[in-house]
C-alpha positions as CSV (number, residue, x, y, z in Angstrom):
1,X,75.9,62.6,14.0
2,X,72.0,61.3,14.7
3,X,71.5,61.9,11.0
4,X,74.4,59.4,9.7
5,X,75.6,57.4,12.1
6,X,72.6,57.2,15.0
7,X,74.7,58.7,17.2
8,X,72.1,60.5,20.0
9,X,72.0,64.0,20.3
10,X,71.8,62.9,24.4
11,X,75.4,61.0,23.9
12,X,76.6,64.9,23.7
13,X,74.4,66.2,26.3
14,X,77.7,66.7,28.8
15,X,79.7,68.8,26.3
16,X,80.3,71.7,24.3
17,X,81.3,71.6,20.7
18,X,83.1,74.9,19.4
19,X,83.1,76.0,16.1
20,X,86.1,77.3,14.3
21,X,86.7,77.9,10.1
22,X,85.8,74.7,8.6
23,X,85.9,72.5,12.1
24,X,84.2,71.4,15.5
25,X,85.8,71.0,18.3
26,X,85.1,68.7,21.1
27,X,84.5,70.0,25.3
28,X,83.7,68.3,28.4
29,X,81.3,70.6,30.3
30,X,82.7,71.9,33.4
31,X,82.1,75.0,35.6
32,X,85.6,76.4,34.8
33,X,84.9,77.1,31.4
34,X,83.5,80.2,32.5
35,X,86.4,82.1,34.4
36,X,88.8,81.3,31.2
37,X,86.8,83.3,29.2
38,X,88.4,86.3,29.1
39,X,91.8,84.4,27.8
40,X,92.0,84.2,23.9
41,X,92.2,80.5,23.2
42,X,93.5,79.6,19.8
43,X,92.0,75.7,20.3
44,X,89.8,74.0,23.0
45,X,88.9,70.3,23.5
46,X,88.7,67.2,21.2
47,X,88.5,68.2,17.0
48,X,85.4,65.8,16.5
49,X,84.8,66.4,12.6
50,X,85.1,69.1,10.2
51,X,83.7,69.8,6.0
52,X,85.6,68.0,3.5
53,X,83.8,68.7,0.3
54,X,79.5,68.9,1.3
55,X,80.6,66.0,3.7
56,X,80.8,66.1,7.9
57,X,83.9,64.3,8.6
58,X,84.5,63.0,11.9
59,X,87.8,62.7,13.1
60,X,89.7,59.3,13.6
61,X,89.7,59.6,17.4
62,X,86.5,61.4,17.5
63,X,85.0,57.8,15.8
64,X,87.7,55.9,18.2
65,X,85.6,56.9,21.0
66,X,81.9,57.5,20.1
67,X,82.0,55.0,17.4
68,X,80.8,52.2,19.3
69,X,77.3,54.2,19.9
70,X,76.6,54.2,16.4
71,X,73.6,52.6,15.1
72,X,74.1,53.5,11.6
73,X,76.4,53.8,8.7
74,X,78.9,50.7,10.9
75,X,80.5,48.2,9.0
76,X,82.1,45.5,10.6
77,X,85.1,44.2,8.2
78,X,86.8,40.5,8.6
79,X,90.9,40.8,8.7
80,X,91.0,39.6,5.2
81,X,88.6,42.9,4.0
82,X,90.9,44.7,6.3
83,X,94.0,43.7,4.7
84,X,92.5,44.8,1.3
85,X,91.3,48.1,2.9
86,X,94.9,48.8,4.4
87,X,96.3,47.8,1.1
88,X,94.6,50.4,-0.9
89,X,91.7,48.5,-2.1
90,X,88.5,48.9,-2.3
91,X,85.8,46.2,-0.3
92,X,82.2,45.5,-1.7
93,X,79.4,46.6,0.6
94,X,75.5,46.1,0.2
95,X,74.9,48.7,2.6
96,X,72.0,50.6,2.4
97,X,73.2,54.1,3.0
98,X,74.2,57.4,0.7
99,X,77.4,58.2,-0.5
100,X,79.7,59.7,2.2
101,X,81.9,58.2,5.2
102,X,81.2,55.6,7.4
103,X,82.8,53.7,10.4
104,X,84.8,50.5,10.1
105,X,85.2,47.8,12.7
106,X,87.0,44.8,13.2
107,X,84.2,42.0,13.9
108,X,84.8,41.2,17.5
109,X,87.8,43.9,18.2
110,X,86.2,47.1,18.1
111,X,86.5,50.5,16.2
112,X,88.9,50.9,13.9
113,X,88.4,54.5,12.0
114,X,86.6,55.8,9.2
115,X,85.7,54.7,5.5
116,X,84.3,56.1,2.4
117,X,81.1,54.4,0.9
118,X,80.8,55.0,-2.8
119,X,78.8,53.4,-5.8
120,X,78.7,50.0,-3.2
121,X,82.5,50.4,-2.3
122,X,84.2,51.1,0.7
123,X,88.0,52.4,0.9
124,X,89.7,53.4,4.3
125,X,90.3,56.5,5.8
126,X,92.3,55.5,8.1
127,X,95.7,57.1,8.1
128,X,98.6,55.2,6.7
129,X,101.1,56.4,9.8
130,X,97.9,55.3,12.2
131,X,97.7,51.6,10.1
132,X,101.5,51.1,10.6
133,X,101.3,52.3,14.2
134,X,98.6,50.7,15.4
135,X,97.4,48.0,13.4
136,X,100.4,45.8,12.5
C-alpha cells in the first residue's frame, strides 16, 4: 500500500492482515485473538485487497476507509468526469504513475472507490450495484 498509494506501513500498525489463496484479509488487533485460536475459522476481519492479474487490488471498502491516507495514485474527479466514469467511459489523466489501479474521489466529497489507469486513461472500478446504490 506504501509502494502505490503512500499509504504508511504505521497506518496498519494496530492490525493483522491474514492471508488466504489469492487474498488479504483485514484484523483489528485485540488480546482475544489468541484464545480463538484453536477454532477453524474459514474468514476473519475486513478483505482489504487481493491479485487480479500481477496487480494488488484493494477492495472497495478497504479504499472507502483508508483511502483518504493516500498520498499517491488519488485522483480527484469533477461530477461531470464522474458521470462519464459511471457511464462506462473512460476520463483522460496526466498522472504520473504506472499502469495499475488507483483511487477516485469526488473533489470536495470524499472517496469514492477504485479506478484503472492505463495508456493516460482512467475507467471505474466501482461496482455497478455500488453506483446505483450509493451514488444516484
Amino acid at each position: 500500500m506504501d509502494d502505490r498509494f503512500g499509504i504508511a506501513k504505521k497506518v496498519f500498525a494496530d492490525y493483522l492482515f491474514f492471508k488466504r489463496k489469492k487474498s488479504w484479509f483485514l484484523m483489528k488487533k485485540s488480546d482475544l485473538i489468541e484464545s480463538g485460536s484453536s477454532l477453524k475459522v474459514y474468514k476473519v476481519g475486513l478483505k482489504a485487497f487481493h491479485m487480479v492479474s500481477t496487480f494488488i487490488k484493494p477492495t472497495g471498502k478497504f479504499i472507502q476507509i483508508f483511502g483518504y491516507k493516500a498520498t499517491k495514485a488519488r485522483v480527484a474527479v469533477d461530477k461531470q468526469q464522474l458521470s462519464t466514469l459511471f457511464a462506462g467511459g473512460a476520463i483522460q489523466s496526466d498522472i504520473n504513475i504506472k499502469k495499475g489501479y488507483v483511487i477516485l474521489e469526488l473533489k470536495g466529497n470524499g472517496i469514492l472507490g477504485l479506478g484503472f489507469f492505463n495508456n493516460g486513461k482512467i475507467r471505474s472500478q466501482i461496482p455497478r450495484k455500488e453506483i446505483g446504490k450509493n451514488f444516484v
